[in-house]
N, C-alpha and C positions, 0 to 999 in steps of 0.2 A: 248655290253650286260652286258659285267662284271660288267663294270663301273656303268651302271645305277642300277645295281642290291645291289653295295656297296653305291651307293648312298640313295636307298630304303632302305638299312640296317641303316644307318647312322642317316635316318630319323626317323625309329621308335626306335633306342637306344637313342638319343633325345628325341623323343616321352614319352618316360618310364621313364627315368631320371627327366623331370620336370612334368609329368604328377600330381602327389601330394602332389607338393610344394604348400603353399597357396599365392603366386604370379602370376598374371596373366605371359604366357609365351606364345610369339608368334616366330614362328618359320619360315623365309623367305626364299627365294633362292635369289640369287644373282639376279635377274630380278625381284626381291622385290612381288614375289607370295607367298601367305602364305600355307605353306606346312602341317602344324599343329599349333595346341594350344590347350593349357591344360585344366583341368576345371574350375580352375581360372577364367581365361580369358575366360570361357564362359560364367561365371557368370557376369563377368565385363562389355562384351560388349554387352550377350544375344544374341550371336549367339551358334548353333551345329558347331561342327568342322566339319563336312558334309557341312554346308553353306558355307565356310569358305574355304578351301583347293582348292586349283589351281587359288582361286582370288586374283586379285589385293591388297595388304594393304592399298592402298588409303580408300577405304571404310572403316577403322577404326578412318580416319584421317577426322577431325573438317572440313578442308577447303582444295580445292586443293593446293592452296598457303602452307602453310605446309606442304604437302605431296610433294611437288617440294623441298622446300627448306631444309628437311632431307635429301631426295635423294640428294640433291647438298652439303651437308653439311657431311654427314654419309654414305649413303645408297650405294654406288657405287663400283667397281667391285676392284679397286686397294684402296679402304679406307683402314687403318690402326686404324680401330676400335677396340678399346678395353677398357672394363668396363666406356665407357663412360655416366654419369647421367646427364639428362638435363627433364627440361618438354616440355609438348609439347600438345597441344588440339587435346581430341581424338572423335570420335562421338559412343554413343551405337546405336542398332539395333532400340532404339528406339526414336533415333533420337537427346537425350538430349546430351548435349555437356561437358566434363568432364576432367578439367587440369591429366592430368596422371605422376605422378616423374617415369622416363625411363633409366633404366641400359641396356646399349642396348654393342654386342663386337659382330666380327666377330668366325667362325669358319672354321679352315682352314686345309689341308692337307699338308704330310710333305713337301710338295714342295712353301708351306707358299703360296698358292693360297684361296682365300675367297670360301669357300662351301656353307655356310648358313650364317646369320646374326640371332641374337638370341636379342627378346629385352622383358625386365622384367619391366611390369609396372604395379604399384601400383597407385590407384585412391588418386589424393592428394588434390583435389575439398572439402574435409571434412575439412582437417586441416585449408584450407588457409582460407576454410570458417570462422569456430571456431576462428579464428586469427580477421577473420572483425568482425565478432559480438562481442569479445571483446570488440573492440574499440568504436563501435556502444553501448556497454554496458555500458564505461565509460564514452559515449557523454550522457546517461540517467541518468545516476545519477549523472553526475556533474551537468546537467542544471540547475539554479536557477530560469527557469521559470516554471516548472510544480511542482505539488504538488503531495503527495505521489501517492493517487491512480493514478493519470497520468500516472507518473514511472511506477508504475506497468504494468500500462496497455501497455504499451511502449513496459516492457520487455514480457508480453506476444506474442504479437506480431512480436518481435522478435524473440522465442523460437520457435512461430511455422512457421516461416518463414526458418527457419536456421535447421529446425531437418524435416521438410518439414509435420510437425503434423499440423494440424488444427485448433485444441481443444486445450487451455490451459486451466490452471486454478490453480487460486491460494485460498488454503484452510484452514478452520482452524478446526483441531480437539480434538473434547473433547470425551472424553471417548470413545464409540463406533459413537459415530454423527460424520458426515462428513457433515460440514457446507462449500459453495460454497461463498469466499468473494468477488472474482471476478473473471470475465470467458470471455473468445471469446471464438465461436462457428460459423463456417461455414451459419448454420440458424438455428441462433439465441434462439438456444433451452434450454443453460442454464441460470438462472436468479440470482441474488445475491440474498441470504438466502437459497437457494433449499438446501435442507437434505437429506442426504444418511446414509445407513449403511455406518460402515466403513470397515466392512468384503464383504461388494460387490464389491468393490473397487480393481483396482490394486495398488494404493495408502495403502492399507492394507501392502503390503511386505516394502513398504518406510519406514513408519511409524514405525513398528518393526522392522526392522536390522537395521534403525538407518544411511542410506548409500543411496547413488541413485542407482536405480534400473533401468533398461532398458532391454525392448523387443523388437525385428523388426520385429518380425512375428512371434506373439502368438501362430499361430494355428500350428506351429512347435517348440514349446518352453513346458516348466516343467509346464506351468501355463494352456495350453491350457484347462483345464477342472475348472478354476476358473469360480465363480458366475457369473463373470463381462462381461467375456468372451460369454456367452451363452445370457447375456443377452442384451449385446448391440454390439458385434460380433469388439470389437474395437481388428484392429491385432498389430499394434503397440501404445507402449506407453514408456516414461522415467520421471523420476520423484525424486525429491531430498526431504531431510525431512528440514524444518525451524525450524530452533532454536531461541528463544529469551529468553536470559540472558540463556545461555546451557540449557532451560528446553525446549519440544517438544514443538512445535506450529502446525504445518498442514505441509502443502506439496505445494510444485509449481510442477508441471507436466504437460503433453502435451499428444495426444495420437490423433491416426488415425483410421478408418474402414478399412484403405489398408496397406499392409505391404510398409516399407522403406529398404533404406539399411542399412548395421548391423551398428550399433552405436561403433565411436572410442571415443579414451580415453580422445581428446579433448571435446568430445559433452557431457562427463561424468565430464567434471571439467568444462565446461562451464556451467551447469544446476548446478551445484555447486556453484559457484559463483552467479547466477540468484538468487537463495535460501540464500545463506550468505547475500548476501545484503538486499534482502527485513527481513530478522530477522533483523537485524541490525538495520535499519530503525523502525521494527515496535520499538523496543526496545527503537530507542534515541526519539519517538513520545509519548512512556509510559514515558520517563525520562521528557520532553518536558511539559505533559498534566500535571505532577504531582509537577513539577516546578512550574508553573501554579496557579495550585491548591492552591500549599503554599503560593502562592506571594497572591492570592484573600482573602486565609486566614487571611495573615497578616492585609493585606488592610484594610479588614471585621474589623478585630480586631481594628486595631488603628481607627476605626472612629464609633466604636459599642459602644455602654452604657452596658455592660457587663453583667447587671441586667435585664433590660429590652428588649435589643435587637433593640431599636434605636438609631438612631444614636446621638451621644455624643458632649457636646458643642464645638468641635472645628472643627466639621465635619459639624455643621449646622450653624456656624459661617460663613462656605467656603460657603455652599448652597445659603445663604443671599445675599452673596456678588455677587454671580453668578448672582443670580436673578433680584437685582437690577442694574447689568450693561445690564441685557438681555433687563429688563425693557426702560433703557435708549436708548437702539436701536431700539427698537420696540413699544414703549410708551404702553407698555397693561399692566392689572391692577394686583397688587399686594396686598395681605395684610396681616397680622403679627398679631401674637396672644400669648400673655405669659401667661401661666396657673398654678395655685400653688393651691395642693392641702391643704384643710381645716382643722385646729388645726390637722396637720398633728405631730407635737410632741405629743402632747397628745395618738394619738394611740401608738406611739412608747411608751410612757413612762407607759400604760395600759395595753396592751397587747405585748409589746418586739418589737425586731427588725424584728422577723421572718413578723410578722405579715405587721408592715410597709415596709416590700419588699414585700409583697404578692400585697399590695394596691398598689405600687408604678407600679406593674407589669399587673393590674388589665387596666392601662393607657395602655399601649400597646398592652393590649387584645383588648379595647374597639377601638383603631386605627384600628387595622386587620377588625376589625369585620366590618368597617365603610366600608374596599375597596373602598377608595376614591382615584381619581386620580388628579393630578398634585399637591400632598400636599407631605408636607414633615412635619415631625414631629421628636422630639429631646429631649432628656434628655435635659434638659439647667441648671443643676445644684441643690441636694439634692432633696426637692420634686417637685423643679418647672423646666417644660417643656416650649418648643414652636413650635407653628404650624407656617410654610408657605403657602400661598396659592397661588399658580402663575395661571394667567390669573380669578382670581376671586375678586368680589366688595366683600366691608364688607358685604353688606347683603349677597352674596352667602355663602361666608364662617360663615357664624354667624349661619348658616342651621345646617352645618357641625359641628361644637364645642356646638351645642344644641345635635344635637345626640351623641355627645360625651359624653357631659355633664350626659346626662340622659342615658347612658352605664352605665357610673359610680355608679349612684345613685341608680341604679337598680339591680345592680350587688354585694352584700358585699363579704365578705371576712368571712371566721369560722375558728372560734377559740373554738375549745375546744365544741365544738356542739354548739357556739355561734356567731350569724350574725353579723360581725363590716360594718357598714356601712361608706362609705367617700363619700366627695362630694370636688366638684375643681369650684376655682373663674378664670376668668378669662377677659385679657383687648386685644380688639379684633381693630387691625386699619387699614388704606389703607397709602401704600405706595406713597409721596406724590414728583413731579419730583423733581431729583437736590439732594435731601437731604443725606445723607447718613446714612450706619445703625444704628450707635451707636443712629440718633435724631429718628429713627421710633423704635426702641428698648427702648429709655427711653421713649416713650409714650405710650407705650404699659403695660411697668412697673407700668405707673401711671395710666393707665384706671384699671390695676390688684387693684392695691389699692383700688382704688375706689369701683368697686366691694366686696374690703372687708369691706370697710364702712360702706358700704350699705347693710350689710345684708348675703354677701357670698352665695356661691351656684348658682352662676349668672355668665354672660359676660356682662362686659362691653362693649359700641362699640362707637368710640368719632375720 
């Protein structure tokens, strides 16, 4: 009666000693019956210590086979356990199954006989997780076969795979907007562009401290009376803020209507990392677009007529050559037209230079205005231009350089509250097989001529 009575004592100075440690701590007897456990451990596995006390430990244990082969390895009445760490698959109450890292040692009396066995386990199912989704992270962003939003989308999936959220979403915000760029959603409820306040939001605290934020169960946390909360009853959520070029951009975050368990320091640098990278990205696709930009620029430039804004005799020198090799594969019709506007010095030497840039630029309004398709037109040098016309006979294009014509003539130019009128001659012809540009360019020269022979203010067509 003694004995059992120091052993009852023994149990509950144990009991008290790890009772408010925040390790789970299960307490066994040598015939491996669980005597007690702490709150920890009831949090862990989701049992009452009432449920729990005079059963088996098997029922903590993932598989019988484990639970055999601790007992054969650890568990037994002469082991020589002490502060021994190993893992080991444990099962909760409800039934999910959870790698546990176990410092497990005997307790013994002075006669160095095992009393209890004592074993402290920490849920390590987080870490090892955080560990794969790393690597999982880096199989996403090395891929050279998806494109950014892919990635993204990849890592949201990932996010809420790994944090066990359902909802991701990657955002961007401007002032108080909280613009949705892209999202999973269980069904299907949010859309790219949807706008929010961004004070409704638990994405609001990301955003301003500048850090990731996480809750696992709002309605027991500092936030529980936020807008977001009331209004969409989400109980967890974690959420990192993006930066691109160090100035704010939005937020990557995740969030659930059920609580999860509490978020470790890995699931805090992993949503860290998810956020670093997509800034990063948007950042070298703004360096990228704006690359881009400048190279079309240039492009633009070296093949633009600078005055007028067509393109310039060496750009339309290239188009010629194109067209007649297209031609030669395809035999369809082509024709060529050089056009020079009339006593074109005179205006300059009348009214200045200002003026004969106006008239020269007067050609280029009159092309716009035409919205003609499969033509190309060119500065070809001081006042004289020339048109392309691919898949058109002379007479179709001779349509087209009449409305041109009569753009011109109908259009002047003011000077000083005075109308300067011009007019352009031009020698209009079909590209003929075999021949190359320079002989369909000196005939075109000469039907111009002609034109001016005759009177100006015309096309020629020969």
């Amino acid at each position: 009666m003694q004995e059992k009575q120091t052993v009852d004592l023994d149990v509950q100075t144990l009991s008290l000693v790890f009772e408010h440690i925040d390790i789970a701590a299960v307490i066994a007897s040598i015939s491996r019956e669980i005597v007690a456990i702490n709150k920890a451990a009831e949090v862990l596995f989701g049992y009452e210590n009432s449920e729990v006390v005079n059963q088996s430990t098997r029922m903590l244990y993932a598989t019988d086979v484990e639970y055999t082969l601790q007992g054969q390895q650890r568990y037994y009445e002469r082991s020589r356990l002490l502060n021994d760490v190993y893992n080991t698959e444990y099962k909760r109450k409800s039934g999910k199954v959870f790698t546990g890292q176990t410092s497990a040692g005997a307790i013994k009396n002075n006669a160095g006989e095992a009393l209890f066995f004592i074993a402290l386990i920490k849920d390590d199912s987080a870490r090892t997780a955080a560990e794969e989704a790393l690597n999982q992270l880096h199989s996403i962003t090395s891929s050279r076969e998806l494109d950014f939003e892919q990635r993204v989308s990849a890592i949201l999936r990932l996010g809420a795979e790994h944090f066990e959220l359902p909802i991701g979403i990657f955002s961007k915000i401007e002032g108080n907007e909280y613009e949705i760029k892209q999202a999973i959603h269980p069904d299907n409820q949010l859309e790219i562009g949807m706008r929010f306040d961004l004070d409704l939001t638990y994405c609001w605290h990301v955003y301003h401290s500048n850090k990731v934020e996480g809750f696992h169960h709002v309605a027991q946390s500092e936030i529980r009376h936020h807008p977001c909360y009331k209004a969409f009853q989400l109980e967890a959520y974690i959420g990192a803020p993006i930066f691109v070029d160090g100035k704010p951009y939005g937020t990557l975050n995740f969030s659930s209507p059920t609580p999860v368990r509490p978020f470790i320091n890995q699931d805090y640098e992993l949503i860290r990392l998810f956020s670093e990278w997509v800034g990063h990205e948007i950042a070298r696709n703004n360096d990228f677009q704006e690359l881009e930009l400048a190279h079309k620029t240039m492009e633009r430039m070296a093949n633009t007529d600078f005055l007028t804004g067509l393109a310039n005799r060496a750009c339309s020198e290239k188009a010629l050559a194109h067209y007649i090799e297209l031609n030669q594969k395809k035999n369809t019709a082509l024709s060529v037209a050089i056009l020079d506007f009339d006593y074109f010095k005179s205006i300059n030497d009348k009214y200045g230079h200002p003026v004969g840039d106006e008239v020269l630029k007067l050609f280029a309004q009159g092309v716009n205005a035409l919205d003609a398709e499969d033509c190309h037109y060119g500065r070809w040098g001081g006042e004289e231009f020339i048109a392309i016309y691919v898949n058109h006979s002379v007479e179709q294009a001779s349509h087209q350089l009449e409305a041109l014509r009569h753009y011109i003539v109908s259009h002047p130019v003011f000077h000083n509250e005075l109308a300067v009128s011009a007019t352009v001659s031009g020698g209009l012809t079909q590209y003929q097989s075999g021949e190359c540009s320079d002989s369909i360019l000196n005939r075109a020269d000469a039907l111009l001529y002609k034109a001016k022979r005759d009177g100006r203010n015309r096309i020629e067509i020969g």
